[in-house]
C-alpha positions as CSV (number, residue, x, y, z in Angstrom):
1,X,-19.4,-7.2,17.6
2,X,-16.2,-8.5,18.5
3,X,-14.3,-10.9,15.8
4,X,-13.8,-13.8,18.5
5,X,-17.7,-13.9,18.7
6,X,-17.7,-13.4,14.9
7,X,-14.9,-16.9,14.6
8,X,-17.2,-18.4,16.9
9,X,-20.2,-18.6,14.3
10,X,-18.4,-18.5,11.2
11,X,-16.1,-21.6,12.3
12,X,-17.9,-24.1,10.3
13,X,-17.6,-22.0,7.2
14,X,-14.1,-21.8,7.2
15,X,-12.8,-24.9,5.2
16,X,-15.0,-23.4,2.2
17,X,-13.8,-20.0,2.0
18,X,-12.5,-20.5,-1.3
19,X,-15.4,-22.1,-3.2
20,X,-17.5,-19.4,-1.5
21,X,-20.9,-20.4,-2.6
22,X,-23.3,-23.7,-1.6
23,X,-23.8,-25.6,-4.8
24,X,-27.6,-26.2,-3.9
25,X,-28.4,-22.8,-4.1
26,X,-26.0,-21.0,-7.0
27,X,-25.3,-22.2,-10.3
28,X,-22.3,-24.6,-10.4
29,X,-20.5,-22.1,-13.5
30,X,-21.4,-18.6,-11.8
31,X,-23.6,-16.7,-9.5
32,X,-26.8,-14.8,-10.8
33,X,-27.0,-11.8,-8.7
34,X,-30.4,-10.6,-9.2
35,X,-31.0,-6.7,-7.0
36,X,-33.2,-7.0,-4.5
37,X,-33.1,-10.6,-4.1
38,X,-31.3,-12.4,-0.7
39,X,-27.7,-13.5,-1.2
40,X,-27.4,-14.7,2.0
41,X,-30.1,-16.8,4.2
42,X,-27.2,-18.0,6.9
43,X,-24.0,-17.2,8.7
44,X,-21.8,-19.0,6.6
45,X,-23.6,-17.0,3.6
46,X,-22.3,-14.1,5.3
47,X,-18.4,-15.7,6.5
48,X,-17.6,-16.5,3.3
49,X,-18.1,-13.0,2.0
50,X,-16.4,-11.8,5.1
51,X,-13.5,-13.7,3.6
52,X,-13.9,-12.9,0.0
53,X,-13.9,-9.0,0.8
54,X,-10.9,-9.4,3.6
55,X,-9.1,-11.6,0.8
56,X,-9.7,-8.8,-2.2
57,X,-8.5,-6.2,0.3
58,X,-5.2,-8.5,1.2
59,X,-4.1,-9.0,-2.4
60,X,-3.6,-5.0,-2.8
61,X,-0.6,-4.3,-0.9
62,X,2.5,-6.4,-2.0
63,X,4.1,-7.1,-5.3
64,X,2.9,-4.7,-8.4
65,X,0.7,-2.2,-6.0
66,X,4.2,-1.3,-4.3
67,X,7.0,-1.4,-6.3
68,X,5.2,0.4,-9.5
69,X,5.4,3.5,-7.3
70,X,8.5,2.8,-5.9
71,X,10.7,2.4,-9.3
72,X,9.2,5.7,-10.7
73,X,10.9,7.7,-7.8
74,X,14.7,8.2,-6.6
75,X,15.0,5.6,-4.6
76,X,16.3,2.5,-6.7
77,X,18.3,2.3,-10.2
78,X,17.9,-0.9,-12.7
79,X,20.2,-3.4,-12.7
80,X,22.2,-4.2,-16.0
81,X,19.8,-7.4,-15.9
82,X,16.4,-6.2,-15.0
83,X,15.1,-7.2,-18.2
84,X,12.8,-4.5,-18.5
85,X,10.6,-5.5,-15.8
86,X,8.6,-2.2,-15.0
87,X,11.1,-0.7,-17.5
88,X,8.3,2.0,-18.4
89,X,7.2,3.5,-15.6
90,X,11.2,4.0,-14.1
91,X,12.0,5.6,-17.4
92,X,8.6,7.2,-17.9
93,X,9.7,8.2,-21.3
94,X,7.4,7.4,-24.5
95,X,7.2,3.7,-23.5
96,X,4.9,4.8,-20.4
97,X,1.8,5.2,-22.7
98,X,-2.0,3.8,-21.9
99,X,-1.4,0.1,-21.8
100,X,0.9,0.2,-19.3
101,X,-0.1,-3.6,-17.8
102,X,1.9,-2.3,-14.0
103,X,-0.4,1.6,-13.7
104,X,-3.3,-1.2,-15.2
105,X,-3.1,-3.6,-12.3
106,X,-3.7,-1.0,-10.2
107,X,-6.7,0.1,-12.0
108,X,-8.7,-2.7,-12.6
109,X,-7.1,-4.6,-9.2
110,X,-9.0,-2.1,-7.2
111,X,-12.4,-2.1,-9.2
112,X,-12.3,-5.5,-9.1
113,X,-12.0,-5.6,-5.4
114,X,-14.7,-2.2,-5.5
115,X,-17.1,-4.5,-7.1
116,X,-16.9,-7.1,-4.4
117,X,-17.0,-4.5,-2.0
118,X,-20.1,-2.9,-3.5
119,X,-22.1,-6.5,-3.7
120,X,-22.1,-6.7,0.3
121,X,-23.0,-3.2,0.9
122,X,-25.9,-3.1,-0.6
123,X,-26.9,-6.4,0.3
124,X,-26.1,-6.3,3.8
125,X,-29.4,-5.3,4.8
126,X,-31.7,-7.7,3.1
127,X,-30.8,-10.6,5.4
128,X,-32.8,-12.2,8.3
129,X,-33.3,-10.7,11.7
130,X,-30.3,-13.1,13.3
131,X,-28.2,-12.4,10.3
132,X,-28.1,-8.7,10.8
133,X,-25.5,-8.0,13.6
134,X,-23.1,-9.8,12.0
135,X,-23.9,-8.8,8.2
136,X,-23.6,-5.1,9.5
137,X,-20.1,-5.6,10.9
138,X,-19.0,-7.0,7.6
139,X,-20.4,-4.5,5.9
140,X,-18.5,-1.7,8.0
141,X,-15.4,-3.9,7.6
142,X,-16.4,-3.5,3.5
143,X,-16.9,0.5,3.7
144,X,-13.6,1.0,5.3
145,X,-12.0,-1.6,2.1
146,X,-13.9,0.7,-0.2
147,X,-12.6,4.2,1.4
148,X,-9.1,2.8,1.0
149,X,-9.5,1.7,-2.6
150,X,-10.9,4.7,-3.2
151,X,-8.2,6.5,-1.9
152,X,-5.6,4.6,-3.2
153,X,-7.0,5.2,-7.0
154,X,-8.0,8.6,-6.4
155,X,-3.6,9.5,-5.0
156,X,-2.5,7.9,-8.8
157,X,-5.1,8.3,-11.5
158,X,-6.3,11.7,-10.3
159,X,-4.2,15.0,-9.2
160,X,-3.4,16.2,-5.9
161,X,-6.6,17.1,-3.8
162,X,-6.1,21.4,-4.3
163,X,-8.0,24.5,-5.6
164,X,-8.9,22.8,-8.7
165,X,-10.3,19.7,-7.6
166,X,-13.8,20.3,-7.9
167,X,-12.6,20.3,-11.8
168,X,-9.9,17.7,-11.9
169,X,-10.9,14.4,-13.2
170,X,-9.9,11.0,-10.5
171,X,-11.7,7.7,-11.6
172,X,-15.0,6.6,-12.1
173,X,-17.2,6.5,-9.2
174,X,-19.3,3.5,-8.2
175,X,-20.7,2.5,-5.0
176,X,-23.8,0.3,-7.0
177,X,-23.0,-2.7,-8.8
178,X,-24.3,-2.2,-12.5
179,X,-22.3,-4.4,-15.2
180,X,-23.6,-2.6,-18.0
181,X,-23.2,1.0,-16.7
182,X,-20.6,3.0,-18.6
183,X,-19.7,6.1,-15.7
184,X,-17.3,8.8,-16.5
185,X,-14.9,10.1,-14.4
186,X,-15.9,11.5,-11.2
187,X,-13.7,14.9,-10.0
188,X,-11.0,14.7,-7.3
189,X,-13.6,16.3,-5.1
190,X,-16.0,13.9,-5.7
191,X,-14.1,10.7,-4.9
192,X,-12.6,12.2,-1.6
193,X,-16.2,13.0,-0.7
194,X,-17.2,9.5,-1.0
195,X,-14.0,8.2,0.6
196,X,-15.3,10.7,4.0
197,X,-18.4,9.0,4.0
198,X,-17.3,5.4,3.6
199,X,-15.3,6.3,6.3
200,X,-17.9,8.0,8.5
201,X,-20.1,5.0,8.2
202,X,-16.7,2.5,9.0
203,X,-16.7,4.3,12.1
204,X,-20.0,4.3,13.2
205,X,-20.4,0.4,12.8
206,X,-16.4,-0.3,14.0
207,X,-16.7,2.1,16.9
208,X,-16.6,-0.8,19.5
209,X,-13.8,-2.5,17.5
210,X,-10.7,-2.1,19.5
211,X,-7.6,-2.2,17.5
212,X,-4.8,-3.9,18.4
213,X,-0.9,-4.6,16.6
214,X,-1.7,-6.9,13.8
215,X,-4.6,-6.9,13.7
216,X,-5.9,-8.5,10.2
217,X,-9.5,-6.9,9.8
218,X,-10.1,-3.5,10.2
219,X,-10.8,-2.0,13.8
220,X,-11.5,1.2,14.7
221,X,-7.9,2.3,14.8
222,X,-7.5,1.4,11.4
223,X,-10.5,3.2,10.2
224,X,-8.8,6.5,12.2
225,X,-5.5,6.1,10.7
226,X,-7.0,6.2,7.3
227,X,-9.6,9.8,8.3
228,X,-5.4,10.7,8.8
229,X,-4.1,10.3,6.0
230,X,-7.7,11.7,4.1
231,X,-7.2,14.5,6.3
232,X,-3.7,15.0,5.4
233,X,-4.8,15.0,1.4
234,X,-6.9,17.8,1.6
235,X,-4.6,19.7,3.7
236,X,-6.7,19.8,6.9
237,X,-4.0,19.6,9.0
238,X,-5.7,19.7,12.4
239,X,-7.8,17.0,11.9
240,X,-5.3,14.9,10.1
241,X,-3.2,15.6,13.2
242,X,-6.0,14.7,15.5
243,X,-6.3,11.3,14.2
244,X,-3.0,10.5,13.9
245,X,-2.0,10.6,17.4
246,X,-5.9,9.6,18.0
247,X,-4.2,6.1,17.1
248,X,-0.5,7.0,18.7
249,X,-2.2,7.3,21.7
250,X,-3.9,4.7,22.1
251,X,-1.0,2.8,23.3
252,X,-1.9,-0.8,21.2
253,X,1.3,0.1,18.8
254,X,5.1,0.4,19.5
255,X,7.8,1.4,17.0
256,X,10.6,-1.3,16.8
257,X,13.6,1.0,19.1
258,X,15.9,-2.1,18.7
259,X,17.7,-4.3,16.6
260,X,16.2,-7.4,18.2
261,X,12.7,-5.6,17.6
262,X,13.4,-4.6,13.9
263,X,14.1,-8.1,13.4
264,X,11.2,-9.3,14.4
265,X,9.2,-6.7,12.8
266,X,10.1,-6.8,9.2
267,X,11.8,-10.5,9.1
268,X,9.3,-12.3,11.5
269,X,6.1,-10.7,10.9
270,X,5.9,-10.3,14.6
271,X,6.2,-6.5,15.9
272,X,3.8,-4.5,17.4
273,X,3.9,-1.6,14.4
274,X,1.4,-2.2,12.3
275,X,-1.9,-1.3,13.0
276,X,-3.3,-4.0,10.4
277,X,-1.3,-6.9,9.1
278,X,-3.0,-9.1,6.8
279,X,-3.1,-13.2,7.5
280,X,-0.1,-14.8,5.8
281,X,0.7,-18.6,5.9
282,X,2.8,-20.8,3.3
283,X,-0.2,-23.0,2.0
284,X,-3.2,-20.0,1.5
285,X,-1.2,-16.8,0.6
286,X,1.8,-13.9,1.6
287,X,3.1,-11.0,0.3
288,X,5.7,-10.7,-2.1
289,X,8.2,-8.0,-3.2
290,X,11.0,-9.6,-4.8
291,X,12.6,-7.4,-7.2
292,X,15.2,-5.7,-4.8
293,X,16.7,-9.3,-4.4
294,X,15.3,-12.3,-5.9
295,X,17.8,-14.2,-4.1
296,X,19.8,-17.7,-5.8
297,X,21.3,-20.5,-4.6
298,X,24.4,-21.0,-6.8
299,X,26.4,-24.3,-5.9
300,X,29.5,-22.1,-6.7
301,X,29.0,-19.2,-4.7
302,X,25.8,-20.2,-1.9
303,X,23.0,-17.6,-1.5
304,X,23.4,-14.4,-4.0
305,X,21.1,-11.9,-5.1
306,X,20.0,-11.1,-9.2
307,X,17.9,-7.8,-8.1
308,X,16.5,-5.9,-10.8
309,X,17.1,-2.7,-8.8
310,X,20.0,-1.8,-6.6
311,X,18.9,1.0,-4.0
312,X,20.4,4.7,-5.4
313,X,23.8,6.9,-3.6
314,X,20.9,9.1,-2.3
315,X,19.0,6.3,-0.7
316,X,21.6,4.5,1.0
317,X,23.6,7.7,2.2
318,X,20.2,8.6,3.7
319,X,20.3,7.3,7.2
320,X,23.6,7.0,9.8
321,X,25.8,3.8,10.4
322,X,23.4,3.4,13.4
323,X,19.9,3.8,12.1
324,X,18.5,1.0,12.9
325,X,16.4,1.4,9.4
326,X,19.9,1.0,7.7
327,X,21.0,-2.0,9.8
328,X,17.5,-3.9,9.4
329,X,16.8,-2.8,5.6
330,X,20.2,-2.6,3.7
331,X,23.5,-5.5,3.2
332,X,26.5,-5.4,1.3
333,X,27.3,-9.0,2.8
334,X,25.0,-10.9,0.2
335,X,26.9,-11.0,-3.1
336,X,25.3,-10.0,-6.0
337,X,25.3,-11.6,-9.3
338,X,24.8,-8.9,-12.4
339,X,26.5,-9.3,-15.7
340,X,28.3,-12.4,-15.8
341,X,30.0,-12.1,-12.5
342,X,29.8,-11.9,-8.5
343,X,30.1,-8.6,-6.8
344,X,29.9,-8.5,-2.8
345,X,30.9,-5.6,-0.6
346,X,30.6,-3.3,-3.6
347,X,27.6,-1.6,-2.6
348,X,24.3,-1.9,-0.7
349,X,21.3,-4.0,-1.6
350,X,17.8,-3.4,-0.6
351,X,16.2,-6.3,2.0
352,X,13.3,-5.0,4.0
353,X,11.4,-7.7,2.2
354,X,13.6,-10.3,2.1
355,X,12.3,-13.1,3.8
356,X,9.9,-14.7,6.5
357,X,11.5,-17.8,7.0
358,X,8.2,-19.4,8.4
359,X,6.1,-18.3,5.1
360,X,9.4,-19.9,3.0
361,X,8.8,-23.2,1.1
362,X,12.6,-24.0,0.5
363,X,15.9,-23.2,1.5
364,X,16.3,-20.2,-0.6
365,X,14.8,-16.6,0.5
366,X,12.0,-15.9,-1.7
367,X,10.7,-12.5,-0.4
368,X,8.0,-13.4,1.2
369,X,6.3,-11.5,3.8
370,X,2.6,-10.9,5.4
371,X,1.4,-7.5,4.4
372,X,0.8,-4.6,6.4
373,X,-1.2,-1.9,4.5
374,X,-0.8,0.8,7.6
375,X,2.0,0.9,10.6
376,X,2.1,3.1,13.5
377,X,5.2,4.6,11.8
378,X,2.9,6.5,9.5
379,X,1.1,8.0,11.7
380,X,4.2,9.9,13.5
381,X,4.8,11.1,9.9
382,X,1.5,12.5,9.0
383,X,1.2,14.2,12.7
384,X,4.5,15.5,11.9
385,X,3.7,17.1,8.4
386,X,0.5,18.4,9.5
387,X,1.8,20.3,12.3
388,X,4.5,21.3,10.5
389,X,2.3,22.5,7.4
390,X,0.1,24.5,10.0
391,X,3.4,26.2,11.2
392,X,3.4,24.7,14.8
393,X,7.5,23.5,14.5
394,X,7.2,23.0,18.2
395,X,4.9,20.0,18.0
396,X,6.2,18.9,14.5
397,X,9.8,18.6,16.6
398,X,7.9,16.8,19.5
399,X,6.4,14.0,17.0
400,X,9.3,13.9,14.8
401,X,11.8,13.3,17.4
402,X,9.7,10.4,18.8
403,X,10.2,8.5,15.9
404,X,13.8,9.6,15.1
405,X,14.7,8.5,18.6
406,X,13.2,4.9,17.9
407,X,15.5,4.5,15.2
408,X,18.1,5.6,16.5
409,X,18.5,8.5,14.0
410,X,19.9,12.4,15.0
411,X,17.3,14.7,15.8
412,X,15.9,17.4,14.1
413,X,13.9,20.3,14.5
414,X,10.4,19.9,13.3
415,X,10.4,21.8,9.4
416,X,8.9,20.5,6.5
417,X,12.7,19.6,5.2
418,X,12.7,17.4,8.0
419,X,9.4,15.7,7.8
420,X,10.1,15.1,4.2
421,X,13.7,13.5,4.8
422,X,12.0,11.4,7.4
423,X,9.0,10.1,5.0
424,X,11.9,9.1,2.8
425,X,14.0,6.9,5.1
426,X,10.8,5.6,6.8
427,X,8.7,4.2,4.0
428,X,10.9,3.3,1.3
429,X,9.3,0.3,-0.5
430,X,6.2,1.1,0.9
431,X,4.6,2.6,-2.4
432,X,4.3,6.2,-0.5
433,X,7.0,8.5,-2.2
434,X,5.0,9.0,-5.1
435,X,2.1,10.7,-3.7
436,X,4.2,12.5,-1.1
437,X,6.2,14.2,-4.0
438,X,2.5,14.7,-5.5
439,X,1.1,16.1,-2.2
440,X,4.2,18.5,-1.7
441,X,4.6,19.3,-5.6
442,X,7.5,18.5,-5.6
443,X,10.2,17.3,-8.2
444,X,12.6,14.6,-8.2
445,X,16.8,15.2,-8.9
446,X,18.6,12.5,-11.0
447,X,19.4,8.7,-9.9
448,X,23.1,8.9,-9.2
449,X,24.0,5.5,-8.2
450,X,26.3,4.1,-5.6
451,X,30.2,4.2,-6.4
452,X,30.0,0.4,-6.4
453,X,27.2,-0.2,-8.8
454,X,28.0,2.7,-11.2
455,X,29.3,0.1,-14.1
456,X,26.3,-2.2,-13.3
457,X,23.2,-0.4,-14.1
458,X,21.5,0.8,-17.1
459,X,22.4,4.1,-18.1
460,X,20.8,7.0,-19.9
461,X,18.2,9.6,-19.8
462,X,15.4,7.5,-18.4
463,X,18.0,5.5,-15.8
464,X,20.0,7.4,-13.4
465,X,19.7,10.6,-15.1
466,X,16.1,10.9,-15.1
467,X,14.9,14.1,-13.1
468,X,11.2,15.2,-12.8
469,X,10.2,18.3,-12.7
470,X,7.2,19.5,-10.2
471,X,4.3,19.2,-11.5
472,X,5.0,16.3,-14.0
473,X,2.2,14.8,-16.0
474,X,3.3,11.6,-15.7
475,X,3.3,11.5,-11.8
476,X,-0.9,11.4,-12.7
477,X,-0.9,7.8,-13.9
478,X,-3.0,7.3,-17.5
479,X,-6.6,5.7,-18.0
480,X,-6.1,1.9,-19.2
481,X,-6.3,1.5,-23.0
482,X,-9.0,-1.0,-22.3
483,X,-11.5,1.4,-20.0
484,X,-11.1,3.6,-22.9
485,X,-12.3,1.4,-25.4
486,X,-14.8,-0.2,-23.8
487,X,-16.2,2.9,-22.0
488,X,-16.7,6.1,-24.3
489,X,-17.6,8.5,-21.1
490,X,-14.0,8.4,-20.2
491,X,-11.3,10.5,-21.0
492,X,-7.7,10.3,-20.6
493,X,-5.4,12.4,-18.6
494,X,-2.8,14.7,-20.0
495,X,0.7,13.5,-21.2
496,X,-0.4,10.2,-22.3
């Protein structure tokens, strides 16, 4: 069922996608949702859940579900005035205990969107006879949302999908609303098993979905770059290959080869990388990732930046003068106020989210951005590391190099040294780092900072000398204090 057709009927509904209920048939303080009886008798019914799953799926991929990950790794050090802000998790010293609110967020911002997800899909079916075309694309639009939440939780309260995770504890799973059920923690296993089927039955219903760049509901081509990265996961490469040019080739995706297209990919909102980008307007929503600049306007001085986290020697050194990464993502022309005083062409600041000046309410940057929870970009990667993990270097190369010739970076030859280097240039900020050093086991070497912002970060143990070694406990994030207390089936992971 295409979405124009889909528009078509749902057009009246539109104006009330944020009440999302019809006040002569719900209570006016909640909704009673009683199993087994109709939640929706007519196409708006059915729009407005469209929109409530679409908008629960939206809010996951901006502000605290990316730069949690991000701060933990060796990409960024803390300013001298970050306050603290996600001071825990970048140290991951004794502070990064069970009530940590940012590894929360992600828990409960997930099951919350689950549960939503979970309403529909059982529901989907018990609607009339001209209902049912349209409830069933909605409800492969919320088994695809559900795969990737699942995923998602699965990469950061659970360990890496291996030998032992048939054992190995992830998060609770629930595919059947039930307020009052207490579930324990399924296995690793377990929840990739349900994140396969989800996906199986995506695909079946979205088969006839053509993606296309942008778009902002699942398509098919989104559904197949998430069996990729799955596939990847559990370490079948071939598949995880398979789909990942699966979606390369069908031609709807291009990666930004010049400055002019960098621009308007990742300032404008308006490339042809990603594979989904979510609606964004100024009045009913955007993403946000602000900490790298959280720009000012000082009368004094004009636009300057008061980031929390300047990007580390390691990052910035990176990529080549050319890259076009480097040119689109990184500035040392924006001053930078920290401590008292303004410092500008000291060192590089981090500003692949710094604005979309048609989502921006005022003259001052504020970060804003629409969000794009998979790019095209990815899937060069994971072709890459899977041929290069099933010891075909040829083909790793072949992929590698298509993407390294985009951005204008040297080629290499296709090892998993390469494919690592490359994850890192390519999806800094993107929340990815942390499950790729999970994935490969690896560790993490100190923060050294750049020469020009070595008197203006925090120092110490936790700052830029923190190292982790493979295998760290900590990389596993901990069950919320709350879910403990209110659940007694659950346990909580080791180190915390």
């Amino acid at each position: 069922m295409k979405k124009s057709f889909i528009y078509m009927i749902a057009a009246v509904a539109i104006a009330s996608v944020l009440s999302s209920c019809d006040m002569n048939l719900k209570p006016t303080t909640s909704i009673a949702y009683v199993e087994g009886e109709p939640l929706m008798i007519s196409a708006s019914d059915v729009s407005e859940f469209e929109n409530g799953i679409l908008s629960s799926f939206r809010s996951r991929f901006d502000g605290v579900y990316y730069q949690t990950q991000e701060v933990m790794v060796d990409y960024f050090n803390a300013s001298a005035d970050y306050g603290n802000n996600y001071g825990s998790v970048h140290r991951m010293d004794v502070d990064f205990t069970d009530g940590e609110y940012n590894t929360r967020d992600h828990w409960s911002g997930h099951f919350g969107a689950i549960k939503n997800y979970n309403i529909f899909i059982e529901n989907a079916d018990n609607v009339a006879d001209d209902l049912k075309e349209y409830a069933q694309f909605v409800k492969g639009e919320a088994l695809f949302c559900r795969a990737f939440s699942y995923l998602h939780l699965a990469r950061h309260f659970g360990k890496p999908y291996g030998s032992s995770s048939s054992t190995d504890l992830a998060v609770p799973l629930v595919t059947v609303y039930d307020q009052l059920d207490k579930p324990a923690r399924a296995t690793v296993a377990e929840v990739y098993a349900q994140v396969k089927a989800d996906l199986d039955a995506a695909a079946a219903i979205l088969a006839g979905e053509t993606g296309e760049a942008r778009a902002d509901y699942p398509t098919i081509d989104a559904v197949n770059a998430l069996y990729a990265r799955y596939y990847l996961d559990i370490k079948d490469y071939a598949n995880a290959a398979s789909y990942a040019e699966k979606v390369i080739n069908t031609g709807n995706y291009k990666l930004a080869s010049t400055e002019e297209e960098m621009e308007a990919e990742y300032t404008n909102d308006e490339g042809e990388e990603p594979i989904m980008q979510m609606f964004a307007s100024k009045s009913e929503g955007y993403g946000t990732n602000d900490i790298y600049t959280l720009t000012n306007n000082a009368t004094d001085k004009g636009l300057n930046l008061r980031a929390y986290y300047f990007p580390t020697k390691k990052l910035v050194e990176a990529y080549e003068p050319d890259d076009l990464r480097f040119k689109q993502w990184f500035t040392n022309e924006i001053p930078n106020f920290v401590s008292g005083s303004y410092h500008e062409g000291e060192f590089y600041s981090f500003v692949k989210y710094y604005n979309n000046p048609a989502l921006n309410s005022g003259n001052v940057p504020q970060a804003r951005h629409a969000r794009k929870p998979i790019k095209i970009s990815e899937m060069y990667l994971i072709a890459a590391e899977a041929y290069a993990q099933a010891g075909n270097s040829a083909k790793a190369k072949e992929v590698l190099n298509a993407l390294q010739t985009a951005r204008h970076a040297t080629l290499t030859e296709g090892t998993m040294d390469a494919v690592k280097n490359e994850w890192f240039r390519e999806t800094v900020g993107e929340g990815l780092r942390l499950n790729c050093l999970k994935r490969w086991g690896d560790g993490m070497a100190a923060r050294t900072p750049q020469d020009g912002a070595a008197l203006l970060i925090m120092t110490g143990a936790g700052y830029e000398q923190r190292t982790i070694p493979a295998g760290f406990a900590k990389l596993t994030w901990p069950v919320p204090t709350y879910e403990l207390q209110v659940n007694p089936n659950l346990v909580q992971n080791e180190g915390f």
